[in-house]
N, C-alpha and C positions, 0 to 999 in steps of 0.2 A: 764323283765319289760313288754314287751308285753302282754304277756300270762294273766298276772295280770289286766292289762291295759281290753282285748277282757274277760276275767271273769268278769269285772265289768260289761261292757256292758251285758254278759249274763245275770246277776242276774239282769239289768235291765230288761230284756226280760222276766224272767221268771216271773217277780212279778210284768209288767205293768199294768195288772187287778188292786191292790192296791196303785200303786204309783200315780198315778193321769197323767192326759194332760200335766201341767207345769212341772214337775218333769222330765217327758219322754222327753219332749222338749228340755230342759235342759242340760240334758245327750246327747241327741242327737247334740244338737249347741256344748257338749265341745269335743264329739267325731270328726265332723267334721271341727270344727277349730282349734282344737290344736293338737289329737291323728291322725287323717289323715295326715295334713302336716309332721307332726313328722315320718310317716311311708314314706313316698312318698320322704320323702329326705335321705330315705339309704335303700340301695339298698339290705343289708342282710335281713331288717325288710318284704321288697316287698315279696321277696324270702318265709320267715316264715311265713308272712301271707298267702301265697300261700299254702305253707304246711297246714297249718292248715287248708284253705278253700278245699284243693283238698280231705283232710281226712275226711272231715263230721261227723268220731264218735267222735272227741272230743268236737264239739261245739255241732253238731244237725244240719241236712238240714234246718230246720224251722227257725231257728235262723241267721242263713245268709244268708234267703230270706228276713229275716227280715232289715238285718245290709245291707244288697245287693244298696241300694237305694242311700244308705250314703257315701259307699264305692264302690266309680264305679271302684277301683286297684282291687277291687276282683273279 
């Protein structure tokens, strides 16, 4: 469910040129109020995202300087 969850966000990333300000905001306020606390209270989730952040090819470095701001566990 994660993985699913940090793909949405990418595809926010890759198509913000066409989503617009509100849209990005959006995404952005449900990632940090609902998908963060959600990660920040199990301690496996910590762990994968870490995986995921320490591996770079599968998101993109760009992409998690992008998420970086939102996500201070990364």
């Amino acid at each position: 469910m994660l993985l699913h969850q940090v793909n949405l966000l990418r595809e926010v990333y890759e198509h913000r040129d066409i989503l617009g300000k509100k849209v990005i905001e959006s995404y952005i306020n449900w990632a940090t109020t609902v998908l963060r606390p959600w990660i920040e209270s199990d301690e496996d989730l910590k762990k994968t995202l870490k995986l995921l952040r320490d591996s770079k090819d599968m998101v993109g470095e760009h992409f998690l300087q992008w998420l970086q701001p939102h996500f201070p566990i990364l």
